[in-house]
N, C-alpha and C positions, 0 to 999 in steps of 0.2 A: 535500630536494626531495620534495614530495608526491606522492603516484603515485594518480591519482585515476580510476575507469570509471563509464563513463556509460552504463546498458543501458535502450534505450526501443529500441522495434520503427518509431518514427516517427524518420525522418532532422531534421527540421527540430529535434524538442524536442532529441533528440542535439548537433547544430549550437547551438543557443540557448546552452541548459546550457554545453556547452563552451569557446564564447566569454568567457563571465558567467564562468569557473570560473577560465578565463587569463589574463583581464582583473584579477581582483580577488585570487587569491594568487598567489604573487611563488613563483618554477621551479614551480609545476603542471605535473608532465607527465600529460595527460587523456587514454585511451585510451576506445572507443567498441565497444558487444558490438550487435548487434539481437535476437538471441535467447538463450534462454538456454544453448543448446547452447554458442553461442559465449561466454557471459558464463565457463562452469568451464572452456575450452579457453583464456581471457586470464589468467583468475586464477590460471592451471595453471603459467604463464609468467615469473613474478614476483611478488613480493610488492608487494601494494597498501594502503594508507591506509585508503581509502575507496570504496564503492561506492554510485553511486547509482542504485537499482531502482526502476523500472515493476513494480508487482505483474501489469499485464495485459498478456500479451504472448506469443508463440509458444513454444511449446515449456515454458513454466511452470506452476505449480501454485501461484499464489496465494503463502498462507501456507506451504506449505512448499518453496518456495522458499528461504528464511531458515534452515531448518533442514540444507536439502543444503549452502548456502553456509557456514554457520557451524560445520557440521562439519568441513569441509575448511579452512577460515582461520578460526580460532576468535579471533583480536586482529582481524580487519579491522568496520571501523564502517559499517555497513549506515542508509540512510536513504534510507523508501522515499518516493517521487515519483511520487503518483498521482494520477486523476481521480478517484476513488471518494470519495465524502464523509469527508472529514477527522473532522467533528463524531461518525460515528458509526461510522468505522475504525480511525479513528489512534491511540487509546490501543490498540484491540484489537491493531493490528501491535506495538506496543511492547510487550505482554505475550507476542508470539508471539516475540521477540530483536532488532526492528528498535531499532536505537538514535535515530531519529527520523524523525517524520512529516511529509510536507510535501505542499501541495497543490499542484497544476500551476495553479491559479487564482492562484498567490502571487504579487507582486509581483518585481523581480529583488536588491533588497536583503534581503529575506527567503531567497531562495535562495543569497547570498554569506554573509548572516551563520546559515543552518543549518550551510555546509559548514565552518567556519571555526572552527563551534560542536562540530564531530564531530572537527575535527583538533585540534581542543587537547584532545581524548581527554573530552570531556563529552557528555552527553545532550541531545538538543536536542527541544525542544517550543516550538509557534506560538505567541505570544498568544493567540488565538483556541482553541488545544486543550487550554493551559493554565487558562482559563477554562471549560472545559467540564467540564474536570475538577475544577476549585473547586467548579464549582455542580454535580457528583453528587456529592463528599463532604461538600456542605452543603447540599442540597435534599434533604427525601425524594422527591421526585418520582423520584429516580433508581431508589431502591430496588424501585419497580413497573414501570421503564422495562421493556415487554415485549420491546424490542428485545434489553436485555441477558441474555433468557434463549435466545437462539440461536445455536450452533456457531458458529464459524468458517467450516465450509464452509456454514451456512445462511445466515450472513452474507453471505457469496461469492456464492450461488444469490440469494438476494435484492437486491443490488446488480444481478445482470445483469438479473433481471428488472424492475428500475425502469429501466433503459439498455433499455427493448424486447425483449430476446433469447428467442426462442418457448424452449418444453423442447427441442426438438429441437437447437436451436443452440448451447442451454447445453450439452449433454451431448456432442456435438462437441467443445465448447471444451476443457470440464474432462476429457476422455475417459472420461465415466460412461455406464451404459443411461441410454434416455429414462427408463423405466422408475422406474430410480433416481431422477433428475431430478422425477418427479413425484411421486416418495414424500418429498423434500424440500419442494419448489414446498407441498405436502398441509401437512407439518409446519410450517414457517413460516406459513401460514394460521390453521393451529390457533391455535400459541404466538402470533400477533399478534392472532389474536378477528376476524379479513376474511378475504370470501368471495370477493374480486377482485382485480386488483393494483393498479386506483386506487385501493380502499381500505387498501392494504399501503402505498402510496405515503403516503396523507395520514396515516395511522398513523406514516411513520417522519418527514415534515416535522412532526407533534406533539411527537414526544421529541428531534427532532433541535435 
């Protein structure tokens, strides 16, 4: 019997997911975290399969998220479940230990057959990310993509600021100075060649 969590700070995507999850493998038992306090106080409780993580959400820190989790259950299969652009995250979460990436935009069979894909103990990747990644190991476009020369956590800061989020809000979120915040917000500007963030924005729908 698969023992499977579902951690999103939103009731309904919790609810969805969890349906889709007991509907489609046979004894799924699905248990539900909102934050991530509560996600290492469930996984504290029993051994689990599979978790499936919201990167954005209370209490978390993005990518190292993956790292606090996978310390403490080093067999359990992590697949993250975000809104954040697939085409220009999703391998990056896979190089940080998610065992696969999946976009909240996905249809409900692509969500049956990633979990399905994670419990038969395999890596799972979209069509769509899998093709993305064909065409950077055989385009050189890739090899200048200025996107891939930024952090992780510049990655992070520049996602929220295409999602609108002022410095001020950002540095709430991720618990840095503003300060911080705009010594990053600076450096992403540099490394992408834009002086605004509609031009950070159409810079990253070019590579994306």
């Amino acid at each position: 019997m698969p023992n499977i969590l579902v951690v999103d700070d939103q009731e309904v995507v919790r609810y969805g997911t969890t349906l889709i999850l007991q509907k489609s493998i046979e004894d799924a038992h699905v248990s539900e975290a909102s934050s991530f306090e509560d996600t290492l106080k469930i996984l504290s409780t029993k051994q689990f399969d599979l978790v499936i993580l919201d990167i954005d959400m209370p209490g978390g820190n993005n990518h190292q998220m993956l790292d606090v989790i996978r310390l403490r259950h080093p067999d359990i299969k992590i697949l993250i479940f975000s809104s954040y652009d697939e085409q220009i995250f999703g391998w990056r979460y896979l190089e940080a230990g998610a065992d696969g990436f999946l976009s909240k935009k996905t249809g409900i069979e692509e969500i049956k057959n990633a979990a399905k894909t994670l419990l038969r103990d395999e890596k799972y990747l979209s069509p769509a990310l899998k093709q993305t990644l064909l065409n950077n190991f055989t385009n050189k476009k890739a090899t200048t993509n200025p996107i891939q020369r930024l952090s992780s956590r510049e990655n992070n800061i520049m996602q929220l600021l295409i999602k609108g989020s002022s410095v001020a809000e950002i540095a709430e979120k991720l618990s840095l100075q503003i300060s911080t915040v705009s010594t990053y917000k600076k450096r992403i500007f540099e490394k992408l060649q834009v002086s605004n963030v509609i031009e950070m924005i159409e810079k990253v729908q070019l590579y994306s």
